[in-house]
C-alpha positions as CSV (number, residue, x, y, z in Angstrom):
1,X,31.5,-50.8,-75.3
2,X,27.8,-51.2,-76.2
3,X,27.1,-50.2,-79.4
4,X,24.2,-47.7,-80.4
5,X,22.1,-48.6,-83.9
6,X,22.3,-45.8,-86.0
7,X,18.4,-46.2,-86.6
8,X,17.8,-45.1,-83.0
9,X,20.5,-42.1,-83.8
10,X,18.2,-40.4,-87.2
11,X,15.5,-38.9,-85.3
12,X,17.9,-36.5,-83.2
13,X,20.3,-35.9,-86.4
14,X,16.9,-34.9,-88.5
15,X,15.9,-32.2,-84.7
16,X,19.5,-31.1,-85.1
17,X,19.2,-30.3,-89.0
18,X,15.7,-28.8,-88.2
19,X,17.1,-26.5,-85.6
20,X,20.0,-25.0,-87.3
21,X,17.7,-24.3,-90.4
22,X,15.6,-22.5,-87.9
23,X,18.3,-20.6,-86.5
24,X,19.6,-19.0,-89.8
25,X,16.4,-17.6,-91.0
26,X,16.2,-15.6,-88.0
27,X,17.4,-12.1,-87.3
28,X,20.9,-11.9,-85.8
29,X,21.7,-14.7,-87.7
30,X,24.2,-15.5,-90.8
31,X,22.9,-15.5,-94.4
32,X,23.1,-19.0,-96.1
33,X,25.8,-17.7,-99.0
34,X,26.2,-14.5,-97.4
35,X,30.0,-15.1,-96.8
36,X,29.5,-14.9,-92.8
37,X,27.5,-11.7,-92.3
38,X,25.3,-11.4,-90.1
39,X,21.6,-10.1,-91.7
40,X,20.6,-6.8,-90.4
41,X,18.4,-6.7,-87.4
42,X,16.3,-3.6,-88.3
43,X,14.6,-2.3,-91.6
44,X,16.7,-0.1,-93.5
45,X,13.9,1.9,-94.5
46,X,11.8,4.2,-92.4
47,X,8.4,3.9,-93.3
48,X,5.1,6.0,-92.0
49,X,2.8,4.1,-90.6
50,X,-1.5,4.6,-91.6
51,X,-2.7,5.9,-94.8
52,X,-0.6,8.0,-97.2
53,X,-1.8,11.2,-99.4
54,X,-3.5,10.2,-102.1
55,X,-3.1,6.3,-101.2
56,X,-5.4,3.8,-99.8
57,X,-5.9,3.5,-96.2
58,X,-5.2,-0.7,-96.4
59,X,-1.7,-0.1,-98.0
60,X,-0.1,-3.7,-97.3
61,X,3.7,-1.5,-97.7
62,X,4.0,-2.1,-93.6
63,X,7.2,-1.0,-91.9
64,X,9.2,-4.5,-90.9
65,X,10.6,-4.7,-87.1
66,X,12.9,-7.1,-85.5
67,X,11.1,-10.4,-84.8
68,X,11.3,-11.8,-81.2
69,X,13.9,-14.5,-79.8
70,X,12.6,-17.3,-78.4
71,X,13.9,-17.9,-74.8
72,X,16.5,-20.4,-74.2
73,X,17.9,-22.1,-70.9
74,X,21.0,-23.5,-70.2
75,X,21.2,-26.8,-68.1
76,X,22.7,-26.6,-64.5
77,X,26.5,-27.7,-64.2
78,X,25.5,-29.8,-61.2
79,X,22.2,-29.8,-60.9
80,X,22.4,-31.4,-57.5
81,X,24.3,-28.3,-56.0
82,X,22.5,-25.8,-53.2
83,X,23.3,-23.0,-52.2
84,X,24.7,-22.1,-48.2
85,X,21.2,-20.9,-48.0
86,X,19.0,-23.3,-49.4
87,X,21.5,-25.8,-47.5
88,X,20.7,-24.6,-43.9
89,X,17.0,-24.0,-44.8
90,X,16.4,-27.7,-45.8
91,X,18.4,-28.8,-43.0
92,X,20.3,-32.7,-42.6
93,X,19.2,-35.3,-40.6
94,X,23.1,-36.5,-40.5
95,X,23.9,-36.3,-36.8
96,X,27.5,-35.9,-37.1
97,X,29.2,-39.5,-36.4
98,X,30.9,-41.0,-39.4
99,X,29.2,-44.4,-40.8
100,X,30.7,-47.8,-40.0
101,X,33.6,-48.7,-42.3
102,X,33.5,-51.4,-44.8
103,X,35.2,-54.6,-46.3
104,X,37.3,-56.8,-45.0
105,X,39.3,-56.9,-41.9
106,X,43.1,-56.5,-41.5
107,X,44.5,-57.8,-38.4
108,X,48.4,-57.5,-37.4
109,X,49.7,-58.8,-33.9
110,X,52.8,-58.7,-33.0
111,X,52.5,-58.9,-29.2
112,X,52.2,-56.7,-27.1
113,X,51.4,-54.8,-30.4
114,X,48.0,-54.9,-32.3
115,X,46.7,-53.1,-35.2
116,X,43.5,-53.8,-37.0
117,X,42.2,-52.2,-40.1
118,X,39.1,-52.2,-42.2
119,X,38.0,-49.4,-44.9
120,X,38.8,-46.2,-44.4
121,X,39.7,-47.4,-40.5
122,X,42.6,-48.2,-38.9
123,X,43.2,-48.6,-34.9
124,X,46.4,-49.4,-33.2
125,X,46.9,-50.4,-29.7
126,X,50.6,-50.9,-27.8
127,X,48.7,-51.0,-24.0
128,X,49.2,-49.2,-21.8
129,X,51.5,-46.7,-23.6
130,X,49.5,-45.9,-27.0
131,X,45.6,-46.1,-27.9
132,X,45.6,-44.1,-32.1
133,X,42.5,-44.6,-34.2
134,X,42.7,-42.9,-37.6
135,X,39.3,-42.6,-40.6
136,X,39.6,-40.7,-43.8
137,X,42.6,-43.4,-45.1
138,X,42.7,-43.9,-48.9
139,X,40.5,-46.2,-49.6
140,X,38.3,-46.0,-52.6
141,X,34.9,-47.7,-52.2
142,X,34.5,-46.2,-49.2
143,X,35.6,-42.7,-50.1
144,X,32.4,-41.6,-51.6
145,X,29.8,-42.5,-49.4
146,X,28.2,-39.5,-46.8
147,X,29.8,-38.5,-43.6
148,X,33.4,-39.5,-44.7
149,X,36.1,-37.5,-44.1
150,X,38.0,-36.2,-47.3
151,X,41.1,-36.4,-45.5
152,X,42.7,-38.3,-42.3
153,X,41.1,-37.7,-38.8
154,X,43.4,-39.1,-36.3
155,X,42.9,-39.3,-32.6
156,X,45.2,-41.0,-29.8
157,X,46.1,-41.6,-26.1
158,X,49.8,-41.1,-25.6
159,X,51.2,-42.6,-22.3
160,X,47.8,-42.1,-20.4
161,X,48.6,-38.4,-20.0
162,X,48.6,-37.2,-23.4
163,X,45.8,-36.8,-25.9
164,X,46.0,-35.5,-29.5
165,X,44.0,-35.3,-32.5
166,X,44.8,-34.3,-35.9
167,X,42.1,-33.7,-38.8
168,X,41.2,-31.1,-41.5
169,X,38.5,-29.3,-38.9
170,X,39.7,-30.2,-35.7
171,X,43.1,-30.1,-33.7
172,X,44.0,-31.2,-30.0
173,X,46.8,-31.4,-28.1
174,X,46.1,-32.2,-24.1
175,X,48.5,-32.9,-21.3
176,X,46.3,-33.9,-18.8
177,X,46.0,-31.9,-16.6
178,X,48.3,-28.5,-17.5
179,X,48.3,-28.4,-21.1
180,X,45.6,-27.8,-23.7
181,X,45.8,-26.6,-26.8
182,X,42.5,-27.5,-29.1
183,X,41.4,-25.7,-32.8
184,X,37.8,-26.0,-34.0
185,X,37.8,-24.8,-37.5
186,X,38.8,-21.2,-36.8
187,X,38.5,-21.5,-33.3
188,X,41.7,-22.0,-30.9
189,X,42.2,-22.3,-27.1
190,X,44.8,-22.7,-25.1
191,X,45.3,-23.5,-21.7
192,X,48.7,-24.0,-19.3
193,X,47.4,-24.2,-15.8
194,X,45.5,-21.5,-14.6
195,X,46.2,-19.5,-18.1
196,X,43.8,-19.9,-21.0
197,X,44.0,-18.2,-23.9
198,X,41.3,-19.2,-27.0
199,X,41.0,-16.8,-30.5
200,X,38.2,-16.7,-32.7
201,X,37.6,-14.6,-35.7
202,X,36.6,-11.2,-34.3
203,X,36.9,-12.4,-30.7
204,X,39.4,-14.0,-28.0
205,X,39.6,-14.6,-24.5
206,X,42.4,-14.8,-21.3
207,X,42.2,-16.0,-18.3
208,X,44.0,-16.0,-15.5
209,X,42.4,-18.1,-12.8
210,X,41.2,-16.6,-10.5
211,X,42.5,-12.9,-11.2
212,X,41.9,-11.7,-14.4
213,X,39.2,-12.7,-17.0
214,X,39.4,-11.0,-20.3
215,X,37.5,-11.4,-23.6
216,X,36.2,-9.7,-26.5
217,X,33.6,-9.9,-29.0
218,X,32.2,-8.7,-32.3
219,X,30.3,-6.2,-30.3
220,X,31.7,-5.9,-27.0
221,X,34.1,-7.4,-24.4
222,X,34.2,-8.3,-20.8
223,X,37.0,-7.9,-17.8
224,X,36.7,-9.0,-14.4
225,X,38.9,-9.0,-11.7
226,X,37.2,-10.7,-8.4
227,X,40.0,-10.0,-6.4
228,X,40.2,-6.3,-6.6
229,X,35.9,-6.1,-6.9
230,X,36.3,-5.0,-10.7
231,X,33.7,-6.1,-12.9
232,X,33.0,-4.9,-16.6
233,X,30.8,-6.0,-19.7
234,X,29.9,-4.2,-22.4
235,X,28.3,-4.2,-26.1
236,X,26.5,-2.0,-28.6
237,X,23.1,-1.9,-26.5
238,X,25.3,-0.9,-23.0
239,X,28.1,-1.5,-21.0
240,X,28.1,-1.7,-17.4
241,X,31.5,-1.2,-14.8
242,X,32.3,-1.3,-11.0
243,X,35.2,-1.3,-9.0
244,X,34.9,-1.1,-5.3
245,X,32.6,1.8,-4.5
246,X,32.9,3.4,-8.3
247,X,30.2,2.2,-11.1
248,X,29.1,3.3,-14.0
249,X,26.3,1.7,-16.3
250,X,24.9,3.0,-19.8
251,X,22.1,2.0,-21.5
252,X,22.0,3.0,-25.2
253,X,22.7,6.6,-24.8
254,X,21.3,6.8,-21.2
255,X,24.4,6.7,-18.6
256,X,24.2,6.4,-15.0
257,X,27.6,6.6,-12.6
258,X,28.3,7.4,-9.1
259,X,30.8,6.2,-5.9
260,X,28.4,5.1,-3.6
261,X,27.3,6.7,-1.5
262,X,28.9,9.7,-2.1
263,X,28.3,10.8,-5.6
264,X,25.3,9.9,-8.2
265,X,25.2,11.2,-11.6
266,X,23.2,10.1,-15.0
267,X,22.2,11.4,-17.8
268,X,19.7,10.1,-20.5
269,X,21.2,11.8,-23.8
270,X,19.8,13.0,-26.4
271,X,16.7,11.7,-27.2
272,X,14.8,13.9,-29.4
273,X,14.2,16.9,-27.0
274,X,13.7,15.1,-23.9
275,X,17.0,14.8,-21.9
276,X,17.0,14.6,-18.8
277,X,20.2,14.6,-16.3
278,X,20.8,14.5,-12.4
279,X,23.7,14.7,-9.7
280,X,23.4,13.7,-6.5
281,X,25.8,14.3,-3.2
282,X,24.1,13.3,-0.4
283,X,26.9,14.2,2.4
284,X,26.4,18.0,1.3
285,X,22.9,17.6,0.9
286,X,22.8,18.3,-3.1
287,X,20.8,17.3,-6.1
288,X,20.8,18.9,-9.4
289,X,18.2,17.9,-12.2
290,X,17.4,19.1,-15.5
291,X,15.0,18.2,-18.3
292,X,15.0,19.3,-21.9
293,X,11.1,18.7,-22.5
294,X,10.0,21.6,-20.1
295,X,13.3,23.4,-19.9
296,X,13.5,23.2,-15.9
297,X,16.3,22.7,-13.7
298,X,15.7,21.7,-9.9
299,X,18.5,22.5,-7.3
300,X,18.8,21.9,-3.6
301,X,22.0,22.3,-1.5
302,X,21.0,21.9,1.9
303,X,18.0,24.4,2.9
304,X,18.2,26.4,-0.8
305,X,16.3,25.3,-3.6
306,X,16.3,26.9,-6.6
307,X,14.3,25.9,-9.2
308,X,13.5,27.3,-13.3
309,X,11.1,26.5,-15.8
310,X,10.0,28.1,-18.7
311,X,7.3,30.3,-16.9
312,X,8.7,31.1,-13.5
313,X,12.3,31.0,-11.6
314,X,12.0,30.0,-7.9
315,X,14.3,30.7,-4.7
316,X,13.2,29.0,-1.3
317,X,15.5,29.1,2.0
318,X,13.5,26.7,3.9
319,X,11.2,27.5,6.2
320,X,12.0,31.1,6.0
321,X,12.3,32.5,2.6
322,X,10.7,32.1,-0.3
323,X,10.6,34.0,-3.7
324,X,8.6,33.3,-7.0
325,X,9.9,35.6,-10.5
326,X,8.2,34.9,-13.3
327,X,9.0,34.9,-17.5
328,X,6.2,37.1,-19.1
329,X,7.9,36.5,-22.3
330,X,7.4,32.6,-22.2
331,X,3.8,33.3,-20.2
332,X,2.7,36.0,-21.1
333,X,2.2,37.2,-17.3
334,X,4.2,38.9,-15.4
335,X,4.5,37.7,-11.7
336,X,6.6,38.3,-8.6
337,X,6.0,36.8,-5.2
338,X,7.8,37.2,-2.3
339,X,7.4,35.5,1.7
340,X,9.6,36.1,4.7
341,X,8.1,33.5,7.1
342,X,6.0,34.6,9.2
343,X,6.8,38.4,8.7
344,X,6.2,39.1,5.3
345,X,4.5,38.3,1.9
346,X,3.5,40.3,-1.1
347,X,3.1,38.8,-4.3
348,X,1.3,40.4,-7.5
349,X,0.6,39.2,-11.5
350,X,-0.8,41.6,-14.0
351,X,-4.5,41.5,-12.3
352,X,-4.0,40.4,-8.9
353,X,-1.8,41.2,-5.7
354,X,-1.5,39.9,-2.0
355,X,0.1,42.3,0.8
356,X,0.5,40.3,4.2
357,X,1.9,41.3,7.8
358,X,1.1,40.1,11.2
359,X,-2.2,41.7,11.9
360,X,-3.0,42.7,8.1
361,X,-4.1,40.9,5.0
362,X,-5.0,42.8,1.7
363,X,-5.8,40.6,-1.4
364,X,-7.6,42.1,-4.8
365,X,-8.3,39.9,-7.4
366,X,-10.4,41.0,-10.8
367,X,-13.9,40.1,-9.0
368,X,-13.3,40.3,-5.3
369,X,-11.0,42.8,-2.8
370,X,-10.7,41.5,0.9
371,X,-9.3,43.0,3.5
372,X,-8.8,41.7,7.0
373,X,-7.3,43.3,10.6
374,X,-8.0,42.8,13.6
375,X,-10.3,45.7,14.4
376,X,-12.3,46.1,10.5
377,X,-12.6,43.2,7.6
378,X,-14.0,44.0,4.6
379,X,-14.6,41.8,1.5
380,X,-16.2,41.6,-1.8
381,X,-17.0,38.8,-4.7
382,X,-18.8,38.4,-7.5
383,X,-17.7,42.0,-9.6
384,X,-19.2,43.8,-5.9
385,X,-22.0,41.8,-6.4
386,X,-21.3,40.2,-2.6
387,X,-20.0,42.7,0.1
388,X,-19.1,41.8,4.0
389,X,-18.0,44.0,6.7
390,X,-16.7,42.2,10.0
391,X,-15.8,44.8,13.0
392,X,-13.5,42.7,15.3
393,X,-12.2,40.2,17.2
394,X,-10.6,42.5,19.6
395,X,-13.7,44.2,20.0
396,X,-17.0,42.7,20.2
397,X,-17.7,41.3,16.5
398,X,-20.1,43.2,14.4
399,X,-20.7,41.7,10.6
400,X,-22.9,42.9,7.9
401,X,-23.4,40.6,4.6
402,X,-25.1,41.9,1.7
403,X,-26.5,39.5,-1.9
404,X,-27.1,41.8,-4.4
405,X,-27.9,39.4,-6.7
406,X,-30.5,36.8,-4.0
407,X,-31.5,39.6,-2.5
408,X,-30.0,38.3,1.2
409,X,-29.4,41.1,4.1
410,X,-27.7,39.6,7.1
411,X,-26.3,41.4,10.0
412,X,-25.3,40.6,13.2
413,X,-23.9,42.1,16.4
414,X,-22.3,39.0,18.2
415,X,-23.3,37.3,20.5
416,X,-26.1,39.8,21.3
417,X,-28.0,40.1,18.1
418,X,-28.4,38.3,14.7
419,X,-31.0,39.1,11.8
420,X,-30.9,37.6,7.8
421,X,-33.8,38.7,5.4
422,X,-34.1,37.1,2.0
423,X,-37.2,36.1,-0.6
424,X,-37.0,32.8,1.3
425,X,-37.8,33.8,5.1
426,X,-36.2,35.7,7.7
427,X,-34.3,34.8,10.7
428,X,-33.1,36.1,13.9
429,X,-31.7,35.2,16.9
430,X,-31.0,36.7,20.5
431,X,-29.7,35.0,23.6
432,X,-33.3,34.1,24.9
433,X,-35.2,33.7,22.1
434,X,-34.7,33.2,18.4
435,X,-37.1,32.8,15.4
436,X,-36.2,30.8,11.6
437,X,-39.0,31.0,9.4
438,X,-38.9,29.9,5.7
439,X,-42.0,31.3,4.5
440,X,-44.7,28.8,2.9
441,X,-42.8,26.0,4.2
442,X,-41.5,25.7,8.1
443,X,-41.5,27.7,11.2
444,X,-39.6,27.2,14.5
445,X,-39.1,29.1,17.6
446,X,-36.0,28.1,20.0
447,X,-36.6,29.7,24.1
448,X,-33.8,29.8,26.5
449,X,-32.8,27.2,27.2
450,X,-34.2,24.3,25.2
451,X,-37.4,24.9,24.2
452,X,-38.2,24.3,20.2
453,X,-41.5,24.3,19.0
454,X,-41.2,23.3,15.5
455,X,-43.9,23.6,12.6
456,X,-43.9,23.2,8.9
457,X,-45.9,21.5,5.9
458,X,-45.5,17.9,7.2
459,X,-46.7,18.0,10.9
460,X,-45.3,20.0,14.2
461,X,-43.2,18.8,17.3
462,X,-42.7,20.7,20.2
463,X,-39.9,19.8,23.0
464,X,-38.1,20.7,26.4
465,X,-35.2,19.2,26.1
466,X,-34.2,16.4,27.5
467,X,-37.6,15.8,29.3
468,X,-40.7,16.1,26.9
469,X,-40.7,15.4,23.2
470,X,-44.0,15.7,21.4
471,X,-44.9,16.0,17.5
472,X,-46.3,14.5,14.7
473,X,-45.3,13.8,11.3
474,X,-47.2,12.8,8.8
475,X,-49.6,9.8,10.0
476,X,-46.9,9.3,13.2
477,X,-46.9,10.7,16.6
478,X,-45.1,10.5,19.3
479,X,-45.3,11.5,23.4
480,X,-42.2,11.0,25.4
481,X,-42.5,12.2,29.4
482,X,-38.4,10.8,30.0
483,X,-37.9,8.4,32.0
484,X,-41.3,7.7,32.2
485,X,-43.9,7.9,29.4
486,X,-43.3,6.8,25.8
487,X,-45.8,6.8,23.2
488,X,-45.6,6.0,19.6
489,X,-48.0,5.9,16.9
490,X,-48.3,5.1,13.4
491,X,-51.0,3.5,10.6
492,X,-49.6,-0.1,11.4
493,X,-48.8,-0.1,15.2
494,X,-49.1,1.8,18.6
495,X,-46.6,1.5,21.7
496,X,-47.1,2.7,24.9
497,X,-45.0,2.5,28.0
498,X,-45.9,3.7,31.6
499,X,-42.2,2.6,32.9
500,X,-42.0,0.6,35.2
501,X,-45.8,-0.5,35.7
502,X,-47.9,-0.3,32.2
503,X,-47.0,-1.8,28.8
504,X,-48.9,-1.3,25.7
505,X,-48.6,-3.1,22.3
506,X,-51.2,-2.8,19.7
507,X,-51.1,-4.1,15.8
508,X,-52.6,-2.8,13.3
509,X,-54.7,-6.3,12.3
510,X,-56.6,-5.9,15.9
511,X,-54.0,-8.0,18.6
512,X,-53.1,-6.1,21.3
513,X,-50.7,-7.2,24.5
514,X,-51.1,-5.4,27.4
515,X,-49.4,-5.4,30.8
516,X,-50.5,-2.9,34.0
517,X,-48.9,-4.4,37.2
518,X,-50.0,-7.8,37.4
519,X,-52.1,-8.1,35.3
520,X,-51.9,-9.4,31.5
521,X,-54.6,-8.9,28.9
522,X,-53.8,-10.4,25.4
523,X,-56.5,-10.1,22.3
524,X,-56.4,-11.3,18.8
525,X,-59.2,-11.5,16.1
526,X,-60.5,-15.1,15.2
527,X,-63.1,-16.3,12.8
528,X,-66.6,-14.9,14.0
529,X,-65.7,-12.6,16.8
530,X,-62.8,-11.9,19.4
531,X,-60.4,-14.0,20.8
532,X,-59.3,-12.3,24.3
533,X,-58.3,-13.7,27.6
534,X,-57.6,-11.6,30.8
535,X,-55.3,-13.0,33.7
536,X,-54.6,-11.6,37.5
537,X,-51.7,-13.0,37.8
538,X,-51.2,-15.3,40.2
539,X,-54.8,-15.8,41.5
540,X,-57.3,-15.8,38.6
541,X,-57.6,-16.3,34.6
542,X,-60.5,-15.7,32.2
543,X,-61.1,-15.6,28.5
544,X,-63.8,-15.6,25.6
545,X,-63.8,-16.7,22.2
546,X,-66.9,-16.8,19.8
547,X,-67.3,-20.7,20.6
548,X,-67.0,-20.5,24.3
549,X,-65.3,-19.2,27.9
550,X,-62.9,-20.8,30.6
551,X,-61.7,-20.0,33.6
552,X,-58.5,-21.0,36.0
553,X,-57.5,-20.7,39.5
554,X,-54.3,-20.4,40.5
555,X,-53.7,-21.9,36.6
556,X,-55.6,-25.0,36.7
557,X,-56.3,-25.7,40.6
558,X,-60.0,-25.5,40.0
559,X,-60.9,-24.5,36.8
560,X,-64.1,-24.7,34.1
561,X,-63.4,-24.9,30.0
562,X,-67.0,-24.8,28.0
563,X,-67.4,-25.0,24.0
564,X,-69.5,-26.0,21.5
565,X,-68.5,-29.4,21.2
566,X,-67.6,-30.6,24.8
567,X,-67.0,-29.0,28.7
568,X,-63.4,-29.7,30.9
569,X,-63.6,-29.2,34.4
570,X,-60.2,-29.1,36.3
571,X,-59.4,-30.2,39.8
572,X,-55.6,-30.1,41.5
573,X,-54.6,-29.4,37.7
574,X,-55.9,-32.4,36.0
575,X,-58.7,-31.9,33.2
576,X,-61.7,-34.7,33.5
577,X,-64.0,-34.5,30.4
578,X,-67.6,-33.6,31.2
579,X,-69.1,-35.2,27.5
580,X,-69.5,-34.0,23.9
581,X,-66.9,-35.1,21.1
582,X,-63.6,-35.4,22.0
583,X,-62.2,-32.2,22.6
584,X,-59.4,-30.4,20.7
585,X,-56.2,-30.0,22.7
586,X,-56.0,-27.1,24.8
587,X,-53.0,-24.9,25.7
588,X,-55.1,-22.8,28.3
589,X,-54.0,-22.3,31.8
């Protein structure tokens, strides 16, 4: 043992001495002499603080309280200890395989036998009936280190067929290929053949290949039976089942089932005033719905529908009948329609009603009242602001329209008279003539049968359909004698056609093309005069420009070319050069 100097002990022994002198002078602590009693922790006299009558207001006589502990800590027990939490937050880089053993090695051979031993380790071998290896045995240098096992973990191969393991975490017992029976911590299975059975806390499973699969969990379960097309699973969000034709799957609260495809039902539960919930038969031709949010139900069983709402209840045979009732104490209006296809409707609210029957239609609304027949119609809009009378089919149709509020008149008796008068113009119209004028801006006549002479503030146009169109508009005009004559004209360009014999086209920078039998006359503007040529065509071509004239024969036979600079006579087509500069080339015929 190493001995300490007491030198080195003083300074702690003097701390020690200091402290405990410390500790009896404050409050809560014992007296020195005072036999073990503890001094009292509060004044024993209640004193007012601030000035007193008659005394001065810096009084030193203070009231005494309890004077404050100073904190102290106790040291850890094992201040190398976590907690489960802290443990799995920081995590181990230990991946799980014990470390190598250590010391020295033990061999024993006693043929066929062999065993071999080193640290914690010891293997045994009888081949080929038995294969052990066992870690965790006492052995103490090795039993502190990391990843060690605190007790024996033993695993062996047993006649080639049988496997087993015994530790403090783990069991196994395996006869390959029947048998199983393995335990991880909590966790057991067990199998014999086709039947495997494994339990959990909170959970376990069986299985019977391939028939029945079983299980259960902390929050739901499982059973499925291939054979007999049964499947179910379910937990705390929803569960879903079907065997054969039959299912059924829910969703929180919301639940759908049904044997298809026979029956369909679901419903969504309650979910804060919005429900909803159907059925559905399709071989009798039903469906039922309702829905909390609008309190409605739908209904239809074959050609009856019923259907309510908050507002209105509803009862239709279709096509034939159909009859609208509605709630004036959720409206507010009272309402009732009613139709017998095609016999019979009549429907009415508070301010409005409809009365129909073949050959008879009487509707009044707050601003209009129409009636219809077949020999007098009569309806008005607008408050009677609009009225219009009609006096047929059946008979020959007379109609009168009146606008209060434009001022329009129109009446008509059809097809042998019509006649509207408003501020804007006035119209009328017979079979032979007709005249639309709105005044200040157009006029137009039309005469039997397809004359229109047309005039307002842009131009005029008169026409005989479909032979002569003529008019102008604006800046353009226009002539058209079909098939024969066309003439167009405008600020930019002119084109005239005598079909089949004269063409016509003039631009508006001076160039015209023109074509009358055969004969062509082209002209464009040059520098310092005209450029123009005229050709009669086969026999003879001439032209001018403002620096000379040529002429052809039969385009070039015998011809004469004359400029400022030079003169071209040609012969049989070829051009010989008279004199002057050389000449420019020429793309004259």
């Amino acid at each position: 043992m190493t001995k300490v100097p007491y030198a080195r002990l003083a300074p702690a022994l003097l701390l020690l001495l200091s402290s405990t002198s410390a500790q009896a002078q404050m409050p809560g602590g014992r007296r020195p002499g005072g036999g073990g009693q503890p001094a009292p922790s509060t004044p024993t006299q209640q004193r007012n603080v601030g000035p007193r009558a008659g005394g001065a207001a810096d009084d030193d006589d203070r009231p005494v309280g309890p004077q404050r502990k100073e904190p102290s800590l106790l040291a850890p027990s094992d201040p190398l200890a976590l907690s489960p939490e802290l443990r799995a937050r920081i995590g181990s880089d230990w991946d799980g395989r014990y470390p190598s053993p250590e010391g020295s090695v033990d061999r024993t051979k006693w043929f066929p036998y062999y065993e071999e031993r080193r640290g914690d380790t010891r293997f045994r071998l009888l081949p080929p009936l038995f294969l052990e290896q066992t870690r965790g045995l006492a052995y103490p240098p090795t039993q502190g280190r990391y990843g060690v096992p605190s007790s024996e973990d033993t695993e062996g191969l047993y006649g080639l067929l049988y496997y087993r393991r015994r530790s403090l975490k783990s069991e196994a017992d395996v006869l390959f290929p029947l048998l199983w029976r393995v335990r991880q911590d909590e966790d057991r299975v067990w199998v014999g053949g086709p039947l495997v059975h494994r339990e959990a806390p909170g959970e376990h499973d069986n299985w019977l290949f391939p028939l029945v699969f079983e299980g259960e969990r902390k929050s739901g379960g499982y059973l499925h039976m291939p054979l007999l097309l049964t499947t179910s699973h379910w937990d705390q969000k929803g569960a879903f089942t079907l065997v054969g034709p039959y299912f059924r799957d829910r969703t929180g609260g919301d639940v759908d089932l049904g044997v298809f495809p026979l029956f369909f039902q679901g419903d969504t539960g309650d979910r804060g005033g919005n429900r909803k919930q159907y059925t559905l038969i399709p071989p009798l031709l039903f469906y039922h719905r309702a829905r909390e949010i609008d309190d409605s139900t739908l209904t239809v069983a074959g050609p009856v529908l019923i259907e309510s709402n908050r507002k209105r209840d509803i009862v239709d045979v279709l096509p034939l009948f159909f009859h609208i009732q509605g709630k004036p104490q959720a409206s507010g209006i009272r309402e009732e329609h009613t139709t017998v296809f095609p016999l019979f409707h009549y429907g009415h609210t508070d301010d409005r009603s409809m009365f129909v029957v073949p050959g008879y239609l009487r509707s009044i609304t707050p601003k209009s009242d129409t009636l219809i027949t077949p020999f007098v119609s009569h309806a008005t809009g607008r408050g009677g602001a609009t009225s219009l009378w009609l006096a047929g089919p059946i008979i020959p149709l007379f109609a009168n329209y009146t606008d209060r509020d434009l001022g329009i008149h129109a009446w008509g008796a059809v097809p042998f008279y019509y006649q509207s008068d408003s501020p804007r113009g006035f119209d009328f119209l017979t079979p032979l003539f007709a005249r639309f004028e709105t005044y200040g801006v157009s006029r137009s006549y039309w005469v039997f049968p397809t004359l229109t002479v047309n005039r307002d503030t842009h131009g005029w146009s008169t026409n005989l359909l479909p032979i002569f169109f003529m008019g102008r508009d604006h800046e353009a005009a226009h002539t058209v004698i079909a098939p024969f004559f066309w003439d167009f004209a405008d600020e930019k360009k002119r084109t005239t056609i005598g079909f089949p014999v004269y063409w016509r086209f003039a631009g508006a920078d001076g160039t015209v093309m023109q074509v009358a039998g055969n004969t062509l006359y082209m002209q464009k503007p040059v520098a310092g005069g005209l450029d123009w040529e005229f050709h009669f065509l086969p026999v003879f071509s001439y032209g001018e420009s403002p620096k000379g004239y040529w002429w052809n024969v039969l385009f070039g036979l015998a011809g004469y070319e004359r400029s400022e600079a030079m003169s071209r006579v040609r012969a049989f087509w070829l051009p010989i050069e008279l004199g002057g500069s050389a000449p420019r080339a020429s793309t004259k015929n």
